[in-house]
N, C-alpha and C positions, 0 to 999 in steps of 0.2 A: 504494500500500500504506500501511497506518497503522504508526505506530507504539504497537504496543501495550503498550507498557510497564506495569503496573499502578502504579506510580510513577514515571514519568520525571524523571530530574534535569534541571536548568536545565544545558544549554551553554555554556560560556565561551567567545565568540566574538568576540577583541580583533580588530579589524585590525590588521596586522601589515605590517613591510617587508619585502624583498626577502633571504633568507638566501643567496643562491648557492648554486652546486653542491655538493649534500651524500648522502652514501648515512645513510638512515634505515630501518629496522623498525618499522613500527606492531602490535602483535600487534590480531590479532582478538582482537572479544567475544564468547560464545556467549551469545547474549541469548532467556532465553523470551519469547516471545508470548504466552502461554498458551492457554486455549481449551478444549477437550474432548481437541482431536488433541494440544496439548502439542507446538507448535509451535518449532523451535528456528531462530537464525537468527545467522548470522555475521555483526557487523559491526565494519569499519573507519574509518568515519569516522561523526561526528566521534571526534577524539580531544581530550585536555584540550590538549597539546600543538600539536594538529594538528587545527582544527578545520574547516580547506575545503581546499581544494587546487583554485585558480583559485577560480570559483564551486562548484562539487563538496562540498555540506554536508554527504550526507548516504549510505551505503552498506551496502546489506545484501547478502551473498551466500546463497540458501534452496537448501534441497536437494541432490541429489537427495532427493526427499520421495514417498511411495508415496501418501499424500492427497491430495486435491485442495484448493490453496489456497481458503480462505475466509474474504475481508477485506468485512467488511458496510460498509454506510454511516459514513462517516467522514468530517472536514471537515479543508482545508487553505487556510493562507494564506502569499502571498508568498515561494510557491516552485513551483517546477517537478518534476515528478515524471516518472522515466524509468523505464518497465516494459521489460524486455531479459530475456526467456527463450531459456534455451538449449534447452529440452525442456520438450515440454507446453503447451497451451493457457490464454490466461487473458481471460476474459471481463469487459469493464471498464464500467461503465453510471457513468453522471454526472450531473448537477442543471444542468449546461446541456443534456440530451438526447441524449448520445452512448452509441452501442452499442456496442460494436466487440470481434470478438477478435482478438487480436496472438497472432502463432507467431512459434516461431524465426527471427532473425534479422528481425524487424519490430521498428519501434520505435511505442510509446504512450508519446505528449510531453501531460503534461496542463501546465496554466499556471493556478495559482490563482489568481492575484493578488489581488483583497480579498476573495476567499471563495469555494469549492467545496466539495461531497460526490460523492463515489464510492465505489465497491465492485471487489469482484476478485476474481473468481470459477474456481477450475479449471474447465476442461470437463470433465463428465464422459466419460471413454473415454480420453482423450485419455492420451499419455504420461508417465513421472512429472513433477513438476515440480520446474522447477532455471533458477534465472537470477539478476540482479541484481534490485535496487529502488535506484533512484539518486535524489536530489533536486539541484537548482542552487540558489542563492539569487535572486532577485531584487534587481538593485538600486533604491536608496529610490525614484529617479524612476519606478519601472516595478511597483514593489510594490502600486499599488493598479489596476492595470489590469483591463480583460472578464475575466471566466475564461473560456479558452476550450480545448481540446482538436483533438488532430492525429493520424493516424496514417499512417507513413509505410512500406509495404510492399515497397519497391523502396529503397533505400539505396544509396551511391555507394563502390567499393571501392579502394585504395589497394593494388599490387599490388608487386611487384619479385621476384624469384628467389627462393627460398626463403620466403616472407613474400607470406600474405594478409589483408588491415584492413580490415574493413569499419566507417565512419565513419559512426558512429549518430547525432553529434553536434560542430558545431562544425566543423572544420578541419584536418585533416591535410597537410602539405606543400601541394599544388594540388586536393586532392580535398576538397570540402565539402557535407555532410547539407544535404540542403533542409528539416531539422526547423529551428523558429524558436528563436531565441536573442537572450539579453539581456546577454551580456557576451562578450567573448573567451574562446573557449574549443576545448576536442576532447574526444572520449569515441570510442575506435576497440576493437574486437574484436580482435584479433591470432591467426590460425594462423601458428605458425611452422615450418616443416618439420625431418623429424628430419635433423640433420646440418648447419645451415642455420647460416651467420652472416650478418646482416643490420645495416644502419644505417639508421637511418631519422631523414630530417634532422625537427627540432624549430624551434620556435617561442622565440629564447633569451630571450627578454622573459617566458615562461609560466613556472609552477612544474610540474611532471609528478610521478605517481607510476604504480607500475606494480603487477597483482594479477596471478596467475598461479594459474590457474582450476586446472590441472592440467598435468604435466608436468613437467618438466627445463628451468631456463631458467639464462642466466648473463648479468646485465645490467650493462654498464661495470665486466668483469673480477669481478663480484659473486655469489655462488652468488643464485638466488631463490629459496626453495621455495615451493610452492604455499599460501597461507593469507593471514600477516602481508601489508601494505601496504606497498610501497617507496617511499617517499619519495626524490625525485632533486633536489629544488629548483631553484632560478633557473638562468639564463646560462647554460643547457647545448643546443647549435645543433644536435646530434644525439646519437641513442642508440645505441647495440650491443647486438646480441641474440644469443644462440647459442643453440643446444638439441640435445645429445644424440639423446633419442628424439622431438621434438617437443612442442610446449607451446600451450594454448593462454592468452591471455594477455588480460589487459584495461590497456588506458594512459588515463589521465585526465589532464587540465592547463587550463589558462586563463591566463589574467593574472591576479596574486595580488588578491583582494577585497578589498577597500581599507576596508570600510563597517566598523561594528562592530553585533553583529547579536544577537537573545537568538533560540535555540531552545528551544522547550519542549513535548514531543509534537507534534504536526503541526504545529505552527504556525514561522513563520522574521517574526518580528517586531524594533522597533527601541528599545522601551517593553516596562516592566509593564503599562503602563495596555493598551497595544496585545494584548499576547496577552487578557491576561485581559478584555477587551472579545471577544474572536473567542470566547472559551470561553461566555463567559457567552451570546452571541448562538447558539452550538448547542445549548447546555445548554437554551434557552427557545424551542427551535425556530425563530427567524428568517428565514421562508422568501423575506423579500428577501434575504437575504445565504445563506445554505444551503437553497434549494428542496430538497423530497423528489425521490427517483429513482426514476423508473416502475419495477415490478418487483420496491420492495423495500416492506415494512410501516414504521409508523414502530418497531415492539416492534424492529427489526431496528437499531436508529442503535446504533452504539458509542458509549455514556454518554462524557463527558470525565473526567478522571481529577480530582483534586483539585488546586488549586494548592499548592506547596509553603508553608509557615508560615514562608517571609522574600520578601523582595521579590528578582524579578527583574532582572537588570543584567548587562550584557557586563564578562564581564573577563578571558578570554580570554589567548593566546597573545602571551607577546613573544620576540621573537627578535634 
């Protein structure tokens, strides 16, 4: 998915050390997309505060939405991008030649590294649509790699009594996604059953945070409503979960990202000179670095938006 911002601000993205165990609220944003449909989308990361969580840069919650998503040709670099629908179809075409539609409970891992375009297309018929848009960073060693694309229709589920996780991503306790990855990390779905308390041991070297899609949850004695990000930070070897009537739930974490990184619209660069090379190369069409995607017009490429009138530079979160 792009980020459509019609002005995207630049990201503060310091690295940071290790804060230990801490209960935090990120509120969501309701961020337009804009478009015709007037497209709205919840996100929690980044924040100015809070700008990854492990590698985890980047987070939108859509929908439930009665439209069918329609994200045209858009370019990315030096990040990973994770399409996770909870309902509804979404049809994803790419400039290395990938087709693919992802349903519920599939995961589409694209991996940009020095340069992709893709699109994201509801199917039409198909149910509303409603899921995440996730991104990872890349680290520097691995930021200019193939771009290449994955899609992984069978996923590997992390179970215990009351509590089912299905691991879309990274590492849960013994259960690990065969999607590729570049740093330590987890990204698991959570049903937790109504009446259910659960612990589920953690990685205490990772940062975690937890989203809570819908539901009643109560995380490490913590009410959570459905919406804001929780933030749980370092050194925590397990979590608890409760829920009342049931909840379904998203957990995110890694090993804290140690790089220092500029975001700005699609792009997860380490320079000025860096983003604004990958724009100016879509802007003038570069089809070694952003080949066109069968299926789409060029009239169809999402323009780059303007760089901002100061210079880009990580400066980010201390803690």
């Amino acid at each position: 998915m792009s980020n459509l911002d019609a002005h995207p601000a630049e990201q503060d993205c310091l690295a940071k050390g290790d804060p230990g165990p801490v209960i935090e609220f990120h509120e969501a944003r309701d961020v337009p997309l804009g478009g015709v449909r007037g497209v709205h989308v919840m996100r929690t990361l980044p924040q100015r505060v809070l700008p990854t969580v492990g590698a985890w840069c980047f987070l939108d919650h859509f929908g439930p939405q009665t439209t069918p998503m329609t994200v045209n040709p858009h370019p990315h670099i030096g990040l990973q991008t994770v399409t996770w629908p909870f309902e509804g179809e979404i049809h994803h075409r790419d400039s290395v030649g990938s087709d693919a539609v992802v349903r519920p409970g599939q995961l589409n891992l694209m991996t940009a590294g020095r340069g992709i375009a893709h699109s994201e297309i509801g199917v039409p018929g198909s149910p509303v649509g409603h899921g995440l848009q996730l991104w990872t960073a890349l680290p520097a060693d691995q930021r200019q790699i193939t771009p290449h694309f994955e899609q992984h229709q069978k996923l590997p589920v992390y179970e215990q009594p009351g509590l089912r996780a299905i691991v879309f991503l990274g590492t849960l306790d013994n259960v690990t996604s065969p999607a590729t990855t570049y740093s330590p990390i987890v990204g698991a779905d959570l049903t937790v059953n109504p009446g259910a308390e659960v612990t589920i041991p953690l990685t205490h070297y990772y940062e975690h945070a937890v989203l809570v899609i819908d539901g009643d949850l109560t995380a490490v004695d913590t009410p959570v409503p459905a919406g804001p990000l929780l933030y749980l930070g370092t050194g925590r070897s397990e979590l608890t979960l409760s829920s009342h009537g049931g909840a379904h739930v998203i957990l995110l974490g890694g090993e804290p990202f140690r790089e220092d990184i500029v975001m700005w619209w699609n792009f997860v660069g380490r320079t000025h000179e860096e983003i604004e090379e990958a724009r100016a190369d879509w802007e003038k069409r570069d089809l070694d670095r952003f080949p066109d995607i069968a299926g789409h017009t060029v009239e169809e490429r999402i323009p780059a938006p303007p760089l901002p009138g100061i210079r880009l530079k990580p400066r980010g979160r201390g803690r």
